[in-house]
C-alpha positions as CSV (number, residue, x, y, z in Angstrom):
1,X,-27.2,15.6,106.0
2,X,-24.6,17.1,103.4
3,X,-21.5,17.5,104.4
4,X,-20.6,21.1,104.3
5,X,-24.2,21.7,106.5
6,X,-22.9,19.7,108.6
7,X,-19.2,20.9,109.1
8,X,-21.2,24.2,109.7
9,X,-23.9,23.2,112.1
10,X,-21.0,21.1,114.0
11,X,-18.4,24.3,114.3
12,X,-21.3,26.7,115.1
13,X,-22.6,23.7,118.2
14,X,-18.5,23.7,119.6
15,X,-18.0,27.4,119.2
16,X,-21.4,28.5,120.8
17,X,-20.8,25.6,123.4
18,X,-17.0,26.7,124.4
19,X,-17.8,30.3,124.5
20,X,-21.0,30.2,127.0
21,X,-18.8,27.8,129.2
22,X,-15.7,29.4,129.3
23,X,-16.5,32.9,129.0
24,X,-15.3,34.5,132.2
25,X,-11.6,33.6,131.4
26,X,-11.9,35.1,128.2
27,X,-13.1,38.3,129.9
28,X,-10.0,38.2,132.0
29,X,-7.9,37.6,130.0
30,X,-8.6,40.6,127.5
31,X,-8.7,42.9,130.6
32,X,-5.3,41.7,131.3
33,X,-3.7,42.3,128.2
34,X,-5.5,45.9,128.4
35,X,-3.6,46.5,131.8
36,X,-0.6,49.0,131.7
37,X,-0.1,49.7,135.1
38,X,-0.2,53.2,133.9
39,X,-3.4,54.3,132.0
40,X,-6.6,52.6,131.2
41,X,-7.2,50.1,133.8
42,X,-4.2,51.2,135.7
43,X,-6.2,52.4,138.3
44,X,-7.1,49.2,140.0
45,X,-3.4,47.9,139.5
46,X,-2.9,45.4,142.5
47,X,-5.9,43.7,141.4
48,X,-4.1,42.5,138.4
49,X,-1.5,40.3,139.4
50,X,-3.6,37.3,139.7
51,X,-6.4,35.7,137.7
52,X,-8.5,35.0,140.8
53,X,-7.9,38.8,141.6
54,X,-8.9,40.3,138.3
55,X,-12.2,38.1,138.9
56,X,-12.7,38.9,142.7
57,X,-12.3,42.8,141.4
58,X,-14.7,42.4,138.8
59,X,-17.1,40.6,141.0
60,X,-16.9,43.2,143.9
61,X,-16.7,46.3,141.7
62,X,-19.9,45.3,139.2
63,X,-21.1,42.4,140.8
64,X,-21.0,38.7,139.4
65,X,-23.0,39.4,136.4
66,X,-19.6,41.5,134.9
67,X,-17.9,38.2,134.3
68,X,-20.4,37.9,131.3
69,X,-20.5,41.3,130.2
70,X,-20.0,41.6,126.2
71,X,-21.0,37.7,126.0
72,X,-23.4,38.4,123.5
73,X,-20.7,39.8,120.0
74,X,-18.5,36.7,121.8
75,X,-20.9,34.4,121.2
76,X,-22.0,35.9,117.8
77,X,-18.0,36.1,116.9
78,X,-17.3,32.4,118.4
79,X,-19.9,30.8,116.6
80,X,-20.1,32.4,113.0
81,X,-15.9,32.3,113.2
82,X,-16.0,28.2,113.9
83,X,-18.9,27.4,111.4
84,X,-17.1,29.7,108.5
85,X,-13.6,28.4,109.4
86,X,-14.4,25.0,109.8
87,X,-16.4,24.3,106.3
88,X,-13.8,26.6,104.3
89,X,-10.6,24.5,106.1
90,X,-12.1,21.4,104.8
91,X,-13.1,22.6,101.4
92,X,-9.3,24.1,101.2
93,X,-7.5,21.1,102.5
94,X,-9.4,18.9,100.0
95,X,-8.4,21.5,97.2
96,X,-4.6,21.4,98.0
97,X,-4.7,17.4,98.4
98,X,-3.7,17.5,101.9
99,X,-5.0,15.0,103.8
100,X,-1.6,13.5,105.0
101,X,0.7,16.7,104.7
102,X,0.8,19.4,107.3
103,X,2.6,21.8,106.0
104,X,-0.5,22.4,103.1
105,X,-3.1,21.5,106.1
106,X,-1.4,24.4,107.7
107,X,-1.4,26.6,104.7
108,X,-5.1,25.7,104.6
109,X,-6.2,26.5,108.4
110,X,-4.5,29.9,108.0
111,X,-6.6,31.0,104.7
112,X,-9.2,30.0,106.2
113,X,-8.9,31.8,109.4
114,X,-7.9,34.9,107.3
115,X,-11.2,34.7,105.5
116,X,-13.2,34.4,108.9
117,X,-10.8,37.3,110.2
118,X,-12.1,39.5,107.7
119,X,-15.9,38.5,108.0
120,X,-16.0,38.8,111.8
121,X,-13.1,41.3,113.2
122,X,-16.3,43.8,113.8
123,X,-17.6,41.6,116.0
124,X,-14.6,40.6,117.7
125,X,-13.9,45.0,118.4
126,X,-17.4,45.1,119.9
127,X,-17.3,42.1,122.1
128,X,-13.6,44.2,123.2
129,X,-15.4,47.4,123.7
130,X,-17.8,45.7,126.1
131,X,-15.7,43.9,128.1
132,X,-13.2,47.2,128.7
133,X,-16.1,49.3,129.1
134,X,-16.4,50.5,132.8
135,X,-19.4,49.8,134.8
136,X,-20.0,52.9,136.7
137,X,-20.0,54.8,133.2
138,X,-21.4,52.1,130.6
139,X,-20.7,53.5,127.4
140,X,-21.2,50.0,125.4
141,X,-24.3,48.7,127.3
142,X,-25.5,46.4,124.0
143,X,-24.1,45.3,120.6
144,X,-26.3,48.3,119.1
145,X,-25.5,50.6,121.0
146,X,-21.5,49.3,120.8
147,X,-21.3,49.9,117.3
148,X,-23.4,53.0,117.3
149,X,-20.8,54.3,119.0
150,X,-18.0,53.1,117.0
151,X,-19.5,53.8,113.5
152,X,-20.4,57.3,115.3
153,X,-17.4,58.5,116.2
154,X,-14.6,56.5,114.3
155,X,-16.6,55.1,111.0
156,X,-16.4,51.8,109.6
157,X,-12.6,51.8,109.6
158,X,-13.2,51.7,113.4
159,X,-14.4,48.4,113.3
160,X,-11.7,46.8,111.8
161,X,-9.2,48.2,114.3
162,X,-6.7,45.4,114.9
163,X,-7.7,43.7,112.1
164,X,-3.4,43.1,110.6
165,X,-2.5,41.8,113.8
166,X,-5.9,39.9,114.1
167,X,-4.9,38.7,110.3
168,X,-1.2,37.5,112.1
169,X,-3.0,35.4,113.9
170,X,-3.9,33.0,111.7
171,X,-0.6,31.4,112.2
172,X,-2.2,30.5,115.4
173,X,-4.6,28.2,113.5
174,X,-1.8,27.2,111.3
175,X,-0.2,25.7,114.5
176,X,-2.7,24.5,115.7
177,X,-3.9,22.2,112.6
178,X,-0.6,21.3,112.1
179,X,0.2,19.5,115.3
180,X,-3.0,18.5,116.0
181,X,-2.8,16.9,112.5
182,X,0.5,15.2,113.7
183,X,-1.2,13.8,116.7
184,X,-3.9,12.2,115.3
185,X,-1.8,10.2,112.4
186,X,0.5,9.6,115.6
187,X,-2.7,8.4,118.1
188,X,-4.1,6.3,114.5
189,X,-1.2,4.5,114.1
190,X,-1.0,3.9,117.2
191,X,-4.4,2.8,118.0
192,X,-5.4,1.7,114.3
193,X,-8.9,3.8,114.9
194,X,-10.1,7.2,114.4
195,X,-10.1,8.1,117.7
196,X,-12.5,8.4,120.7
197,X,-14.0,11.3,122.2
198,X,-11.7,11.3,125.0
199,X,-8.6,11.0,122.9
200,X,-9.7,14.6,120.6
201,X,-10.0,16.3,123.9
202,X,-6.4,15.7,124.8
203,X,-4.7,16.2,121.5
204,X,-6.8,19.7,120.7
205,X,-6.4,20.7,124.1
206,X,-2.3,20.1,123.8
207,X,-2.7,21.9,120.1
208,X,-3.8,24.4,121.4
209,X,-1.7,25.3,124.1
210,X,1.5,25.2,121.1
211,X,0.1,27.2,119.1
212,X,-1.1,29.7,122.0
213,X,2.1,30.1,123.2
214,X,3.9,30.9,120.2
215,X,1.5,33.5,118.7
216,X,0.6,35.2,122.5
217,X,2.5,38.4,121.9
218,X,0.1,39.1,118.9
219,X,-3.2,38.7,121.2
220,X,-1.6,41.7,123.6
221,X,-1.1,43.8,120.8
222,X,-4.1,43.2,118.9
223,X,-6.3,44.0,122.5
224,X,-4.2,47.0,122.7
225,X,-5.2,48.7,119.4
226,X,-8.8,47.9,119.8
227,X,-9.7,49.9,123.4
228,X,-12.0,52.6,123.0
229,X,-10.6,55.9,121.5
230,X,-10.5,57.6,124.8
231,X,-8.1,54.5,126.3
232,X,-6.0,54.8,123.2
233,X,-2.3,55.8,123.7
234,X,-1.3,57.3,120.2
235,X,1.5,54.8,120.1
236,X,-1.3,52.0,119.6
237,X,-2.4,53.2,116.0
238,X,-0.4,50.6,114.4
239,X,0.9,47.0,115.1
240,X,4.5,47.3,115.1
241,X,4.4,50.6,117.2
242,X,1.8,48.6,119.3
243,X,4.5,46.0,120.2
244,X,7.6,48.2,120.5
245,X,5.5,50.3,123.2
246,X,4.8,47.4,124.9
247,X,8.5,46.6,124.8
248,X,9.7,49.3,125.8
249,X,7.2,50.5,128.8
250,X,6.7,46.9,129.9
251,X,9.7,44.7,128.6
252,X,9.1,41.5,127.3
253,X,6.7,40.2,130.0
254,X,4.3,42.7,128.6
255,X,3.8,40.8,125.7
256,X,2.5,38.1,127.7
257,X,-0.1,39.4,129.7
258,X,-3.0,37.7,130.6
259,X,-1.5,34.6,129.3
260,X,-2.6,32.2,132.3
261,X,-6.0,32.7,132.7
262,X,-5.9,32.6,128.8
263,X,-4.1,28.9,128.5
264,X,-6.4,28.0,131.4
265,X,-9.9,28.9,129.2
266,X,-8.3,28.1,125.8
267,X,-7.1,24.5,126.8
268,X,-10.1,23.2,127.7
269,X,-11.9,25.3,125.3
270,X,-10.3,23.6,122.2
271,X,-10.4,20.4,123.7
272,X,-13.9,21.1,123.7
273,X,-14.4,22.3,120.7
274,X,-12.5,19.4,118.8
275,X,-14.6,17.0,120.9
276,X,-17.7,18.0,120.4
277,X,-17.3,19.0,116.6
278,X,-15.9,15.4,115.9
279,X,-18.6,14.0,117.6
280,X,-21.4,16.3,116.1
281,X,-20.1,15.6,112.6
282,X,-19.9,12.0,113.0
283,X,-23.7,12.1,114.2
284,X,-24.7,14.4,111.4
285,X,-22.3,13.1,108.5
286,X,-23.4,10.8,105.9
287,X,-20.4,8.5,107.1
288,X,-20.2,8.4,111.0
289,X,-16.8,6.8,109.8
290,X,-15.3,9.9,108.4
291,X,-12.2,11.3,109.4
292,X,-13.1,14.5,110.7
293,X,-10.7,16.9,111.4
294,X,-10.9,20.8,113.2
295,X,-8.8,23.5,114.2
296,X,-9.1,26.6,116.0
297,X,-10.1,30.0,114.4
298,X,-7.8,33.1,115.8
299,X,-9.1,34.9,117.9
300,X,-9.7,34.7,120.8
């Protein structure tokens, strides 16, 4: 198989496979960085001080089936977002000559996660929609309805609501590609081999977490200013107002809201997804001895 097929078939297999798995922390997670204590999802405040009782609301108030709801754009987003980022990172990195320097493999991961940004951020304010959306008054029931709604009542700008803080983000990947980069020369030269599955696991798992924690805040802000009009405070309508809200009502713990149950799902998640891409390239590459490398998109 040619290479670029299969750098796309192999994101598209690691994102669909991460995002089906680990989909309920995900769903947490956003509601948790929707929470004000205030408006919105305010009302069921003393659920949300935990992670297992965000999940044990969700479960009791809309049953267990909740925990997936607005899986469908997530999986959509996840998997277009991985095959996309994944071909253009490699194409990039080989353009810039960067095989050994991680400032240009970082330079590449975040153009290339800026290009996926703009492709999929739609999706990504649908799959948001959904999981906010109240059960006892579904308002985004389906993708098509979802964007119905959004196209309806706010137009195509609607759907790229977030989108600069979304576009921020990329430094996440930048992070990401960088360290794990770092550790692979490190575990090579250590090892004097490319690596086992195992070993990818642990070092995108560890990347991951960096660059997670360093880029949080923007995650909060970018979940703030893409609620549904009706949840939208009118300090929301741009980033920087976004954050200095968030400051100001919530102090700087706001801005990390949500942030266990999202290490917890994006640890293993990108431990999985560099596992599983490595090993699905090296099956479908011309070379099963290629170098393969991976990184994480934005998002989620």
């Amino acid at each position: 198989m040619r290479e670029p097929t299969a750098q796309v078939l192999a994101g598209a297999v690691a994102g669909l496979t991460t995002t089906v798995l680990l989909y309920p922390l995900d769903l947490i997670k956003v509601r948790f960085q929707a929470f004000e204590g205030r408006t919105g999802l305010g009302a069921t405040s003393s659920t949300y001080k935990t992670s297992a009782g965000a999940a044990l609301s969700a479960v009791r108030s809309d049953g267990a089936l909740s925990l997936y709801q607005g899986l469908g754009p997530s999986v959509l987003a996840n998997t277009a977002s991985w095959a996309l980022y994944f071909v253009l990172y490699e194409e990039l990195k080989r353009r810039l000559g960067a095989a050994e320097d991680s400032l240009r493999q970082g330079a590449a991961g975040a153009a290339a996660g800026a290009c996926a940004v703009v492709l999929t951020n739609p999706v990504w304010v649908l799959k948001t929609r959904m999981q906010l959306d109240a059960a006892r008054a579904r308002r985004y029931a389906s993708m098509r309805q979802a964007l119905s709604l959004v196209l309806r009542a706010e137009g195509v700008r609607g759907l790229y609501a977030g989108v600069l803080p979304a576009m921020m983000l990329t430094s996440n990947g930048a992070v990401q590609i960088a360290t794990y980069e770092r550790l692979k020369r490190w575990n090579r030269d250590a090892r004097g081999s490319q690596g086992r599955f195992y070993e990818h696991f642990v070092m995108g798992g560890v990347a991951k977490v960096v660059a997670t924690t360093v880029t949080y805040p923007l995650q909060v802000v970018r979940t703030r200013m893409q609620q549904s009009p009706e949840n939208l405070s009118s300090a929301y309508r741009r980033t920087a107002s976004t954050a200095l809200s968030v400051l100001q009502r919530e102090g700087v713990s706001g801005l990390y809201k949500g942030l266990g149950p999202n290490v917890l799902r994006v640890a293993p998640a990108s431990a999985t997804t560099f596992a599983v891409y490595e090993g699905v390239l090296r099956v479908l590459a011309a070379d099963p001895r290629r170098d393969a490398v991976s990184s994480s998109a934005s998002t989620s």
